[in-house]
C-alpha positions in Angstrom: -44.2 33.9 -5.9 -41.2 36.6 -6.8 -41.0 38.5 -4.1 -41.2 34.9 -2.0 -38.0 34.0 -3.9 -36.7 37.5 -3.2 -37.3 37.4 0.6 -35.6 33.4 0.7 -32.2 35.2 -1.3 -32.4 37.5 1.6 -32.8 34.0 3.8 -30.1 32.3 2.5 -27.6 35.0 1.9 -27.9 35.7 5.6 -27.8 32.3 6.9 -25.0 31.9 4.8 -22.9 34.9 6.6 -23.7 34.0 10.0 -23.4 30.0 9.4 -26.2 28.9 11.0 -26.8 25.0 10.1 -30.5 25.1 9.8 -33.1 27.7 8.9 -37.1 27.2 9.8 -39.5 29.3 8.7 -43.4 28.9 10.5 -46.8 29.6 8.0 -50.4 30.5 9.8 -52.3 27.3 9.0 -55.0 29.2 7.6 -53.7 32.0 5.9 -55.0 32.3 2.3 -51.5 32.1 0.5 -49.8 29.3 2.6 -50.1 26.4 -0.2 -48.2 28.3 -2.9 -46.2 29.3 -0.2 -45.2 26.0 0.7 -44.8 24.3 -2.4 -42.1 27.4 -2.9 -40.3 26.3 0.4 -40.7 22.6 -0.5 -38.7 23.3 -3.8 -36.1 24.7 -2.0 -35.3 22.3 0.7 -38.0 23.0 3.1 -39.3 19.9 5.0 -42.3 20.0 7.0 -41.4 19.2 10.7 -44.5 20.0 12.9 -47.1 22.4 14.3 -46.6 25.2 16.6 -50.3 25.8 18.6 -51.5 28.6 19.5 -54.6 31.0 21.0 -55.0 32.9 18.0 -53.9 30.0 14.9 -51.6 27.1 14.5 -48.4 27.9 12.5 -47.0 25.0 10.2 -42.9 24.6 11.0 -40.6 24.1 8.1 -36.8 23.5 8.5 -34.0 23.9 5.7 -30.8 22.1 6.7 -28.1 24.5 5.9 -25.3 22.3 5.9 -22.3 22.7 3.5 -24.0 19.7 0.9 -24.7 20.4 -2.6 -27.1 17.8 -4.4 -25.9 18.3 -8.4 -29.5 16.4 -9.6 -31.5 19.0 -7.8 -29.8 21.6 -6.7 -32.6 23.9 -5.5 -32.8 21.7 -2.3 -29.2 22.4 -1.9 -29.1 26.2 -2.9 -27.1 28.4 -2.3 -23.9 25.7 -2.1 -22.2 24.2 -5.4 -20.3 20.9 -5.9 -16.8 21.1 -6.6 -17.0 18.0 -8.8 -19.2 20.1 -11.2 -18.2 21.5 -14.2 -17.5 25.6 -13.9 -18.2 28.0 -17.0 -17.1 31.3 -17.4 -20.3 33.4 -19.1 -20.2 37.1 -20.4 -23.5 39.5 -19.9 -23.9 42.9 -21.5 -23.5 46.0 -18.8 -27.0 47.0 -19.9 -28.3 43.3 -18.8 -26.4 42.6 -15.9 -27.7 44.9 -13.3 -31.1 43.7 -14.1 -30.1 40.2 -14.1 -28.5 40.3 -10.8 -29.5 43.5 -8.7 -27.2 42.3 -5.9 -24.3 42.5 -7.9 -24.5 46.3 -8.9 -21.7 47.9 -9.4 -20.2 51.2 -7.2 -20.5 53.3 -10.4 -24.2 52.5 -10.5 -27.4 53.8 -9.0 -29.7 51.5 -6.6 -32.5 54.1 -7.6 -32.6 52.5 -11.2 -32.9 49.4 -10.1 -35.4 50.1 -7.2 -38.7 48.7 -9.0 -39.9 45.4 -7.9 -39.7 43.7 -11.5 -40.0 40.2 -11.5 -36.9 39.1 -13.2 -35.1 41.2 -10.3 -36.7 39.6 -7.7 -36.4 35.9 -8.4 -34.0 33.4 -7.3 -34.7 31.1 -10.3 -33.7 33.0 -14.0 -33.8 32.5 -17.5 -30.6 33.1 -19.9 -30.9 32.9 -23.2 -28.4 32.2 -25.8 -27.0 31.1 -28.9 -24.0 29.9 -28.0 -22.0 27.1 -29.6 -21.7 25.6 -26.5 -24.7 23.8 -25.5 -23.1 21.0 -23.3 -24.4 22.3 -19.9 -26.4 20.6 -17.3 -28.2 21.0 -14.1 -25.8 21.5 -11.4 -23.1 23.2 -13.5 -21.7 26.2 -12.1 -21.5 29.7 -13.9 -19.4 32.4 -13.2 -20.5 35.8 -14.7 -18.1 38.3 -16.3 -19.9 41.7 -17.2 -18.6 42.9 -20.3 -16.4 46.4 -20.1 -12.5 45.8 -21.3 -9.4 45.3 -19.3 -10.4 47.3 -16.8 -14.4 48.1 -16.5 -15.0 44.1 -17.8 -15.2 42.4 -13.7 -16.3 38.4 -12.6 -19.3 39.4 -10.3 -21.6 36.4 -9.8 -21.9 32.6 -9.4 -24.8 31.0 -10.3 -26.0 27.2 -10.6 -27.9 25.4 -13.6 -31.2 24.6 -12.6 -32.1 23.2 -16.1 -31.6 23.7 -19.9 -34.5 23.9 -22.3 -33.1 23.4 -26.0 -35.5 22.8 -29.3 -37.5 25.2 -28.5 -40.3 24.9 -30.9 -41.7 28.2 -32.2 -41.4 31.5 -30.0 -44.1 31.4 -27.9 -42.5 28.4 -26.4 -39.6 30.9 -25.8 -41.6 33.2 -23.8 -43.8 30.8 -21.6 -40.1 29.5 -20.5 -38.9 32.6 -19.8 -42.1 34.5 -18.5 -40.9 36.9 -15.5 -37.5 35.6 -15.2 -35.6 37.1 -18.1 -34.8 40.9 -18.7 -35.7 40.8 -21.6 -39.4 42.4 -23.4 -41.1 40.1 -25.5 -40.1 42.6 -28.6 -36.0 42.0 -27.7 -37.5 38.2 -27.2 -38.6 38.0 -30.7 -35.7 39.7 -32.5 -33.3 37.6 -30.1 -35.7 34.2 -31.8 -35.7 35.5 -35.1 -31.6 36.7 -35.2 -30.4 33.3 -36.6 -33.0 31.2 -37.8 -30.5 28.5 -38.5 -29.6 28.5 -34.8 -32.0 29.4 -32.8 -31.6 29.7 -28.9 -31.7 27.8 -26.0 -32.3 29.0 -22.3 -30.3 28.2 -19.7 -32.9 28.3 -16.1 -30.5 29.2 -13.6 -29.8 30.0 -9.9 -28.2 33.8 -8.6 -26.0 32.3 -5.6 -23.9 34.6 -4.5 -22.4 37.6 -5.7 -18.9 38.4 -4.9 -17.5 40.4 -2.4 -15.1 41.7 -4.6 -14.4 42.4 -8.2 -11.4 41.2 -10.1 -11.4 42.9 -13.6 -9.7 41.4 -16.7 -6.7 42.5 -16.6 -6.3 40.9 -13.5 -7.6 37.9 -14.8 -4.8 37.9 -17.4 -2.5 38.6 -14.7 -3.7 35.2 -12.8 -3.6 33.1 -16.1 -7.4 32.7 -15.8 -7.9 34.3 -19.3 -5.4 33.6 -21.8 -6.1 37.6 -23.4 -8.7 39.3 -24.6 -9.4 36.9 -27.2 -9.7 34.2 -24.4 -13.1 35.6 -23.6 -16.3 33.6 -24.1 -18.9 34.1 -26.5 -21.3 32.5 -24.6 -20.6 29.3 -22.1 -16.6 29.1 -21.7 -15.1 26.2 -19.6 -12.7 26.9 -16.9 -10.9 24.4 -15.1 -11.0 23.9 -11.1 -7.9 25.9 -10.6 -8.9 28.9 -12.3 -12.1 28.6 -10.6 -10.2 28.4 -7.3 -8.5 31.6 -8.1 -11.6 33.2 -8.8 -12.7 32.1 -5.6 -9.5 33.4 -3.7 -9.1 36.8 -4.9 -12.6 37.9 -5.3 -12.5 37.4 -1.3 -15.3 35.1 -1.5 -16.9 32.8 1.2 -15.7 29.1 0.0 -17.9 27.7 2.3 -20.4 27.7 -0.6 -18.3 25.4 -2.3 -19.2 21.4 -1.3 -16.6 18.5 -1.6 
């Protein structure tokens, strides 16, 4: 089921840079693997459209319209492309979390080979964040912008994401880890001393999306520069909102593809 999530980023992101309007994928009727496979596809937009015969077995055709629509309630079905109507959050990640978190938004002063393993939380489309933030308004179909921790210079936006859902009131830890099983970077021993750091407040995880990552980096100075971030102090700790025309400027000098973006 990971590396199936891994090979329908690798789907999407392409579709996505050539524009195509529809994607199909065909599954050998009989192949031992094909219902998991298909629920996975079904999740994310897939609808079945026919049968393909043939000598040897009959494949199952699935088509994914790729139009530029975004569906807030369930945005899986819709993924990779975001509403503009929803609300945009600017989230900070530790360096030492980021590159596992989002592998395809590694950084020129980092190595591929350290992030060559297929670990699940690498692989998957679908992750878990967890936090303690104040900040606990977000919902599904909210978008996130990631900003990897570093200073005026090294700190840089690299990655949108959408809220797939938020599990709050956790009940006792091992809820905590059956949420997050495979999808967080985080070992069950960072887990537990994450659950047991503030007993008065403990965390919520935020199930999210990895979109897109962008084609280029604007660091914080720049985003003082642009007004996005008031100063250094103006940084999030945890889920910060930013308005649509910050957003928008993100968008514009990262060099991104708006087309990801649905009125």
């Amino acid at each position: 089921m990971y590396l199936g999530e891994r090979l329908l980023k690798i789907v999407f992101d392409n579709a996505l840079l050539f524009k195509v309007d529809e994607v199909y994928v065909t599954i050998f009727h009989k192949h031992p693997g094909h219902s998991m496979l298909i629920r996975l596809l079904e999740d994310f937009g897939f609808k079945y459209w026919g049968v393909k015969r043939s000598s040897v077995d009959d494949e199952l055709v699935y088509v994914r319209n790729f139009c530029r629509i975004a569906d807030r309630q369930n945005p899986k079905t819709t993924f990779p492309f975001m509403s503009t109507n929803s609300p945009v959050f600017l989230v900070s990640v530790y360096p030492e979390y980021h590159t596992e978190l989002f592998p395809d938004s590694i950084l020129r002063t980092e190595s591929p080979v350290n992030y060559s393993e297929n670990e699940p939380h690498r692989n998957v489309i679908c992750k878990s964040f967890i936090s303690h933030a104040i900040e606990r308004k977000i919902q599904t179909g909210d978008i996130l912008v990631f900003y990897r921790t570093g200073g005026l210079h090294k700190g840089v936006v690299t990655t949108l994401a959408i809220v797939d859902s938020v599990v709050d009131n956790l009940q006792d830890f091992d809820q905590l880890k059956r949420v997050c099983r495979g999808r967080t970077v985080l070992t069950d021993e960072k887990l537990k001393t994450f659950w047991e750091y503030r007993p008065k407040n403990r965390p919520f995880v935020v199930n999210l999306l990895y979109s897109y990552s962008f084609p280029k980096r604007i660091n914080l100075a720049k985003m003082i520069e642009l007004g996005i971030i008031s100063g250094v102090a103006g940084l999030p700790r945890g889920f910060g909102r930013l308005s649509n025309e910050n957003f928008k400027l993100i968008l514009k000098h990262t060099d991104s593809d708006e087309s990801i973006i649905s009125d």
